[in-house]
N, C-alpha and C positions, 0 to 999 in steps of 0.2 A: 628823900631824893630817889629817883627812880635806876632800878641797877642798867647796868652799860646794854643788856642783852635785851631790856624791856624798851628801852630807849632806840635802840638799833633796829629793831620788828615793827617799828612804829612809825619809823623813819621808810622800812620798807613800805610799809602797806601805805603810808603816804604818798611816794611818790607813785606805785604800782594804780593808784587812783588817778593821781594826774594824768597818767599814759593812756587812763579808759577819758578822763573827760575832754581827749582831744578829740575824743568818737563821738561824742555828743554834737547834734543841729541846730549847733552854734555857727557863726563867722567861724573861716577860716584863722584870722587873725587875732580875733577873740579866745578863742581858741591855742591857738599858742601863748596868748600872752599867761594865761595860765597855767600852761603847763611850764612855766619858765617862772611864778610865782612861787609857785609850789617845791620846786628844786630850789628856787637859792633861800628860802623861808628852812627847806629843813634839813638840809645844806650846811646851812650857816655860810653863803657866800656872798660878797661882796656886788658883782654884775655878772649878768648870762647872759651871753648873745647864742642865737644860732643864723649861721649862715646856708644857704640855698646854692647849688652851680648853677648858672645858668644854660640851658639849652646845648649852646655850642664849647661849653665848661671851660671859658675863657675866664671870670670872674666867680666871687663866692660873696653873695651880697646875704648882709642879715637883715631876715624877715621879721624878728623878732628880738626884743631887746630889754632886760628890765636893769635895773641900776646904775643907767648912763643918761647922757641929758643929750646927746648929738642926737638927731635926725636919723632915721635909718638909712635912706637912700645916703649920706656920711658915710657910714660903716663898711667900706666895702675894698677888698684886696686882690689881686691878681691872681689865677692858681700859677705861678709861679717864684721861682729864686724870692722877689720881692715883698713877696706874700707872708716869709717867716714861717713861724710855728701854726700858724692859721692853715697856709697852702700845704704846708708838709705832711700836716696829719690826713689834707684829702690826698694827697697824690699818694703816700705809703699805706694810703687805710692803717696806721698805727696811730693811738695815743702818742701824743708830743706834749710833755708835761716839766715844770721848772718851779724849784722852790724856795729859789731865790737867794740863795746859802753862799754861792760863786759868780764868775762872771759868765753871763748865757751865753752859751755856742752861736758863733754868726748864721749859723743857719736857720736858729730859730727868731732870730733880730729880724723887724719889718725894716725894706728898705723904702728911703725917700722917693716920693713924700708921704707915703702911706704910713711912716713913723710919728707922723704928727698925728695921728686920728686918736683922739683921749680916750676913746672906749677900750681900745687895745694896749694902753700905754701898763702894764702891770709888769711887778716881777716875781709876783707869787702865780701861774696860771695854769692850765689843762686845759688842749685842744683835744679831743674827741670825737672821730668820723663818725657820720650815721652812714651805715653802713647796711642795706637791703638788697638779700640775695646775691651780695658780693659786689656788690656795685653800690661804690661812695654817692651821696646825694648831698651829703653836706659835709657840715661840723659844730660840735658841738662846742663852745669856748666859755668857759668860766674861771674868775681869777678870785683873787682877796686882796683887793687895789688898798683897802683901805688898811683893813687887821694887820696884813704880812705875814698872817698865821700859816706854815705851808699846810698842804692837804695831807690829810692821815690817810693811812691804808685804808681803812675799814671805809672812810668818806671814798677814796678814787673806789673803791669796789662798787660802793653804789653807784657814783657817776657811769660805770660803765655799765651797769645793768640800765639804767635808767636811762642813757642814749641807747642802747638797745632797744627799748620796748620806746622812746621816742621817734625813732627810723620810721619802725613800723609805723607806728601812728601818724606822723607827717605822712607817709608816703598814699595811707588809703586816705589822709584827707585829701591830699591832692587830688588822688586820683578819684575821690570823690568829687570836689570840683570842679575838675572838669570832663568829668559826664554831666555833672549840673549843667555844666554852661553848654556840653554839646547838645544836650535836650531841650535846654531852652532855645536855642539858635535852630534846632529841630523842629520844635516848634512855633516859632517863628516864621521858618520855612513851611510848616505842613499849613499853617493858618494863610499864609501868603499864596501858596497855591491853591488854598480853598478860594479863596478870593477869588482869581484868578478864573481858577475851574466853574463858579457860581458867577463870575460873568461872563464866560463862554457858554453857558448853560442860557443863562440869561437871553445870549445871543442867539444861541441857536433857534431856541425856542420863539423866537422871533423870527426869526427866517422862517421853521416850520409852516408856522401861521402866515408869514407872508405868501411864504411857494402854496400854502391850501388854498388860501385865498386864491392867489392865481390859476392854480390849476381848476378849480370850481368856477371861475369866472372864465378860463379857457373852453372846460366842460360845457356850458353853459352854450356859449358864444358858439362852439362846435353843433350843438344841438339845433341851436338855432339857424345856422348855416346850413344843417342837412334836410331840416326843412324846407327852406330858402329856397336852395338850388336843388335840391333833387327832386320836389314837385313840380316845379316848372322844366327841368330836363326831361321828367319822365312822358311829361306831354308832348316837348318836343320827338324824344325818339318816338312816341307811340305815333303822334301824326304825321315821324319821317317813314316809318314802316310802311303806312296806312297807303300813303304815296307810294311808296318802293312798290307795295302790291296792288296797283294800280286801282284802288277799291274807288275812286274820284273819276276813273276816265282813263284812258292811255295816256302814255307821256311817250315824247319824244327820247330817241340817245341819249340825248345832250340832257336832257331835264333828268332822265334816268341816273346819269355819269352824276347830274351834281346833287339829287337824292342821297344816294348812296354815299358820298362826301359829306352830306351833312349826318346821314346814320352814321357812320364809322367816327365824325368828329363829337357826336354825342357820347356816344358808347365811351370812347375812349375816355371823355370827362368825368362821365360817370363812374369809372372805375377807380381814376385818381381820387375823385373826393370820396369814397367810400374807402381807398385804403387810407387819407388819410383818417378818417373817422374813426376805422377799426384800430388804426396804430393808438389814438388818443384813448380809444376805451381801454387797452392795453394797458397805457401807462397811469392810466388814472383806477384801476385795477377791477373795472367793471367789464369786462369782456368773459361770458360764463364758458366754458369748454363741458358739454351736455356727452360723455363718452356711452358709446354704446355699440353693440358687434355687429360688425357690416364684412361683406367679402371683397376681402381684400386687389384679389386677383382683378373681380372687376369693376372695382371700383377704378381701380386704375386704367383698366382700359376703357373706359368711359370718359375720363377727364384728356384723355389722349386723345381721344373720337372728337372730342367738343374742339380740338387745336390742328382736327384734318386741316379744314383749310387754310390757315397760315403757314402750314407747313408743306403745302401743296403749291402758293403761292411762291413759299423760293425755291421749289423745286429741293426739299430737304428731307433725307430719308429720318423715320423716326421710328427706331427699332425698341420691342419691350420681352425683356427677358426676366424670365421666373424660375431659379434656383433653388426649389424646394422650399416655394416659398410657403408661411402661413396662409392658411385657408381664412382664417378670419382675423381682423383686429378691431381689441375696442379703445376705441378714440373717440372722436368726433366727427361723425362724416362728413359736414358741411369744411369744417375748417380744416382736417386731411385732405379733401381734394384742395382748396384753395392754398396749401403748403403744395401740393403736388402741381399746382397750375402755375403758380407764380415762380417757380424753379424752371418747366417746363417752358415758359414764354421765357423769361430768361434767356435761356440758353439759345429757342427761336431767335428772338430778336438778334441778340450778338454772334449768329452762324454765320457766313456769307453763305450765297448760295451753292447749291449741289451738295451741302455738307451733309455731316448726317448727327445724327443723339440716338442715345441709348440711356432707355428708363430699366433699371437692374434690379428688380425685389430678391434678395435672398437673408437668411435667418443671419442672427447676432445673438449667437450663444444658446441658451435653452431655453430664455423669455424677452426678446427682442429681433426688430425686424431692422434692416435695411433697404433705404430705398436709396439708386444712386442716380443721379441722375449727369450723363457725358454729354459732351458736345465736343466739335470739332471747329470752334467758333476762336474769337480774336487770344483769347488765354489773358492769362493776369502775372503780373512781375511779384516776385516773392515780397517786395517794400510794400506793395498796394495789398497784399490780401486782407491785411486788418481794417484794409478802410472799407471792407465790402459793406460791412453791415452798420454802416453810421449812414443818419437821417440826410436826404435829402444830398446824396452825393451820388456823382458817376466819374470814372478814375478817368478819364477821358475828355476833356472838354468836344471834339471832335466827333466824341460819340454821343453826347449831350445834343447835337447839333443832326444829327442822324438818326437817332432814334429817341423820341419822344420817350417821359416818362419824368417821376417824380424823384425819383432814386427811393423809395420806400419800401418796393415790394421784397425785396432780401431783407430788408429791416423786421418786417413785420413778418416776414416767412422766421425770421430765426427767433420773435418772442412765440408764437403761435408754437413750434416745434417746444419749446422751451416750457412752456404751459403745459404739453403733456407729457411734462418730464422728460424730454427726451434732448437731443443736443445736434449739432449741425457743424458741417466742418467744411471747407474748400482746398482743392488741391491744383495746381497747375504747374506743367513746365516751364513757363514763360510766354512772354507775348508771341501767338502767333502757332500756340501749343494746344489751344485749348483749355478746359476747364471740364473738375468734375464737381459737383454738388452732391453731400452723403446727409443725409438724414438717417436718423436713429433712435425708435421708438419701444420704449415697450410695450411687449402685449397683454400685459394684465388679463392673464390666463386666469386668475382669483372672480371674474366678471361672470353670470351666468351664460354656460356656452348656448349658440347658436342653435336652433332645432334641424333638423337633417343631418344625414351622415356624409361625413368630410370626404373629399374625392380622395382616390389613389393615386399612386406616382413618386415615383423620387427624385425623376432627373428635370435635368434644366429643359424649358422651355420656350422657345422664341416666337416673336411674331411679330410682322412688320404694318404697322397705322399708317 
């Protein structure tokens, strides 16, 4: 026979096994049922329940049960008065233990109808908190329903090691399980939005293809139309000319007056379907910006000179001032004046008469230019300025109605500006205030400079077109 001490070490390292094999990727439940095997196997007990609180620690229901024939979901007591030696051991976090020798203290008696549950019917037993980091989670409850043998010291010393190192164990399986289940449910969620995102992807990518298509078929249908109509305009203006300068014979007033009516309504069409063309090469991203150093000063009075006479016609003064400005910029010539003209008519068209504009060049920092362009014309309400540069609008119906045009040309003034990096802004007091137009360029001083030496001078310069 084996002595008491060999017997005792063997009973430890027994159960000290069971507390690892609740760590084992097993069932949670599987899982206990073992470790509750193991304890009343060497033990020598009768039935082991362990009970769980729930959530809002209204009940203590047991998860786990060997030596009883009820149901689990059965098994379950109030954490209160009624609960007996069950509830008591969680709410004191003390052992509450009875060996049956007297009559048990009413405190530790379940009351009705929890008195009738056969699993807790004993009066040999030990209730046992688990007990982690201070905070009750359950109880441990083991009796000897059947022997009536009470529990020996050396036996309750292991039950309390051994709900010890059970605490623990329950508590990282739990908390093992449910990071299980939040990862799964996580994953469930990251698969679901994969879904989701791969048919948005799906979608888009359709669209893509859709809008390429269209806009290739736009492009197309664009190219086609500027063929169309700008070879048969260009004959008409050239043989309204041809007429205007009388190269056929003289013309009468009258035939002169309506000459000249059909040049000005040529020109004028011509320039609409060319901006819009140029706006569509914009956005379909073929329109090339070729920069190269051009003088600045007169480049700009050149594009002034070409707007003499519309500005002559209403009688509208058009002042150009140069504040130290750059000698050269490199850009684009072609498409820096046509940003310079279509601000410039602009501002013409919406002056009334006897008004006056001011074209303003001076520098923006150490490598940037400004050019502003004023006017003394109808002005814009702070709610309208964002709508200046959207397609085929004029804030005005009135003015739509008054002055011909596409609503394009601020459109395409502000990707053109924007193509050579640079940005565009509108300022006004209100209707009736005017308007100013600022463009803001850099001058990619990194270009190779101009040949000739740069004129002198610092101060501002004015001069009236």
């Amino acid at each position: 026979m084996k002595p008491k001490r060999k017997r005792a070490e063997e009973k430890v390292t027994a159960l000290y096994r069971a507390g690892l094999h609740i760590q084992e990727p097993l069932e949670f439940q599987e899982r206990l049922d073992r470790l509750l095997q193991t304890a009343r196997t060497v033990l020598e007990l009768d039935r082991v329940n362990i009970f769980l609180a729930d959530a809002e620690e209204r009940w203590l229901q047991t998860v786990a049960s060997t030596g009883t024939a009820e149901p689990l979901e059965a098994i379950r007591v109030p954490i209160g008065p009624e609960g007996g030696g069950v509830a008591q051991a969680y709410r004191t976090r003390q052992a509450v233990i009875w060996d049956g020798r007297a009559g048990m203290p009413d405190a530790m008696r379940l009351k009705p109808p929890y008195d009738r549950i056969a699993a807790l019917r004993s009066r040999v037993f030990a209730n046992l908190p688990l007990v982690v980091h201070g905070r009750a989670i359950g109880v441990l409850g083991v009796d000897r329903k059947h022997s009536r043998r009470p529990l020996e010291p050396a036996t309750l010393d292991l039950l309390q090691l051994f709900t010890a190192q059970a605490a623990l164990a329950i508590e990282h399986a739990r908390l093992y399980e449910e990071q299980l289940v939040t990862a799964l449910d996580l994953e469930e969620m990251v698969e679901a939005r994969t879904g989701e995102l791969q048919d948005a992807n799906a979608r888009l990518q359709e669209a893509l293809r859709t809008a390429e298509e269209s806009s290739q078929t736009k492009s197309r249908f664009l190219a086609t139309m500027s063929h169309e109509l700008r070879t048969p305009l260009n004959a008409i203006i050239g043989f309204t000319e041809l007429l205007q300068d009388q190269q056929f014979g003289p013309l009468t007033d009258k035939q002169r007056r309506y000459v000249s009516h059909v040049l000005a309504g040529g020109q004028h069409l011509l320039s609409l379907i060319n901006g819009i063309l140029d706006l569509a090469k914009v956005e379909a991203g073929k329109l090339e910006i070729v920069p190269e150093p051009f003088p600045l000063p007169e480049t700009i009075r050149a594009a002034l000179d070409s707007l003499r006479p519309q500005a002559e016609a209403k009688r509208l003064e058009v002042k150009l001032t140069l504040e130290t400005s750059p000698t050269f910029l490199v850009a684009d010539p072609v498409r820096f004046r046509q940003i310079l003209y279509n601000l410039v008519s602009n501002a013409l068209k919406f002056t009334p008469e006897g008004g006056h504009i001011t074209v303003t060049s001076r520098p923006a920092g150490s490598n940037a230019v400004e050019i502003a362009v004023h006017d003394t014309g109808c002005g814009i309400n702070a709610e309208d300025l964002p709508k200046l540069f959207q397609p085929f609008t004029q804030l005005d119906a009135s003015l739509s109605r008054r002055h011909q045009g596409t609503g394009l040309g601020l459109v395409l003034t502000k990707k053109l500006v924007e193509l050579h990096g640079g940005l565009i802004r509108v300022e006004s007091d209100g209707e009736g205030q005017g308007c100013t137009f600022t463009v803001t360029l850099p001058l990619q001083s990194s270009a190779p400079a101009p040949p000739g030496p740069s004129p002198k001078g610092t101060g501002a310069k004015a001069s009236t077109v």
